[in-house]
C-alpha positions in Angstrom: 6.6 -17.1 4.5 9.1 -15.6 2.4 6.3 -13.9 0.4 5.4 -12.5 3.6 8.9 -11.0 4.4 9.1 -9.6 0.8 5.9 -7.7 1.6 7.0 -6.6 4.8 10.3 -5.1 3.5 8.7 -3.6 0.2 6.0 -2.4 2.0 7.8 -0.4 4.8 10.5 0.9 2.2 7.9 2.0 0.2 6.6 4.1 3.3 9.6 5.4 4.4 9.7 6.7 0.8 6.9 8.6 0.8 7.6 9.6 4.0 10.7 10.8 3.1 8.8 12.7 0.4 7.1 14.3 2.7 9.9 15.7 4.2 11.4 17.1 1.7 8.5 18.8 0.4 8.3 20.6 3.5 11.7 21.8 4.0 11.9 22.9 0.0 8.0 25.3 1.2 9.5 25.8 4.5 6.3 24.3 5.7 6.6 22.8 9.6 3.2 21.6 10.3 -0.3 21.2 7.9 -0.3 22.0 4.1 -1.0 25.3 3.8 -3.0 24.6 0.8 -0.1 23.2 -0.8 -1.5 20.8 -3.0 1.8 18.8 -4.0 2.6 18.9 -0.4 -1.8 17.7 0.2 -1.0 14.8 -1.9 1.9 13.7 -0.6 1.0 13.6 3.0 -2.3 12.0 1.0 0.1 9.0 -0.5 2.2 8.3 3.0 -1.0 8.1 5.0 -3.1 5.7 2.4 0.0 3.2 2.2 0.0 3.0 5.7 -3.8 2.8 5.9 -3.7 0.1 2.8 -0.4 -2.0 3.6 -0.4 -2.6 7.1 -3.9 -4.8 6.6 -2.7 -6.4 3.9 0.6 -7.7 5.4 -1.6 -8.9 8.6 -3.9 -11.2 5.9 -1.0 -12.3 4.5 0.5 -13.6 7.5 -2.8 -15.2 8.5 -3.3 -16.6 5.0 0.6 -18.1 4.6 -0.4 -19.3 8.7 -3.4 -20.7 7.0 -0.7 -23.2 4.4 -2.2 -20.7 1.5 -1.0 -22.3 -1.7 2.5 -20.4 -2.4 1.4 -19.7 -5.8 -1.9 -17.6 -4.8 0.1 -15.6 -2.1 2.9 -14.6 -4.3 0.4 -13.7 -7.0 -1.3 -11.3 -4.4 1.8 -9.8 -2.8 3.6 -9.0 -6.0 0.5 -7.4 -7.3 -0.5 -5.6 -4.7 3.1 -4.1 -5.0 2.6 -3.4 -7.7 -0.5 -1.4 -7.4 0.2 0.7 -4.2 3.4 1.6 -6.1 1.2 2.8 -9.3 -1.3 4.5 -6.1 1.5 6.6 -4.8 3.2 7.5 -8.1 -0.7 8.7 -9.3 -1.4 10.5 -6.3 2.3 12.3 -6.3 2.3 13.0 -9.9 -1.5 13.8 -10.1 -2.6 11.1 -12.4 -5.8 10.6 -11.5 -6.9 7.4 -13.1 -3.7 5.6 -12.1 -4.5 6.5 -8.3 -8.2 5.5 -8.6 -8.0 2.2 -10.8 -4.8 0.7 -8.4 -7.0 2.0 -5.5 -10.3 0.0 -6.8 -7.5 -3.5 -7.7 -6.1 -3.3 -4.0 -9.5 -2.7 -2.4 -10.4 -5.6 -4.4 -7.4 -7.9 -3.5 -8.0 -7.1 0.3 -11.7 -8.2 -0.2 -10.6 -11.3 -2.0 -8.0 -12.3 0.4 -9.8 -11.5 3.7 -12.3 -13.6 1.6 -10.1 -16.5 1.4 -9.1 -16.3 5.0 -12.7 -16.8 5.7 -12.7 -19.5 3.2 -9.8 -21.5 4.5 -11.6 -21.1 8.1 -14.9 -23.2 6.8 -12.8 -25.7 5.2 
């Protein structure tokens, strides 16, 4: 469950972040509401909403899979990478990296498949 909590509190710092990012790219273009067709502000805004679309989900299967008795091993391995990867997301899309963005999006797509795919797994067992 510790996993879990380290998830949790990575996760929503991580948000808070970009959020924070957010904010400050708006007072610096004096820019209350939208983009504007700012495009460092776009991808910003971009970054805060997919880590809230992308890390929410996973810290619900995580729950459910350390609820589950999920080997401690396998759930570490997936929280710290996932991490990992929505911290490589959010420094592509910020700093307009491209591939960065896309490849860490493709590896967390893929470790939500796999673990809502254990989940599923530990249910038939």
């Amino acid at each position: 469950m510790e996993t879990f909590y380290l998830l949790v509190s990575f996760g929503c710092l991580l948000i808070v972040l970009l959020a924070m990012n957010v904010s400050r790219l708006r007072y610096k273009e004096r820019i209350a509401h939208g983009d504007r067709d700012n495009k460092i502000l776009r991808n910003a805004i971009q970054a805060h909403a997919n880590a809230i679309e992308q890390i929410l989900p996973f810290c619900l299967i995580i729950f459910v899979l350390a609820a589950q008795h999920t080997s401690t091993g396998l759930v570490q391995f997936l929280v710290f990478s996932f991490l990992v990867l929505r911290l490589a997301h959010a420094i592509g899309m910020t700093m307009f990296i491209f591939r960065a963005w896309q490849i860490a999006s493709a590896f967390s797509y893929f470790l939500t498949i796999l673990a809502s795919g254990m989940i599923l797994y530990n249910l038939a067992a």
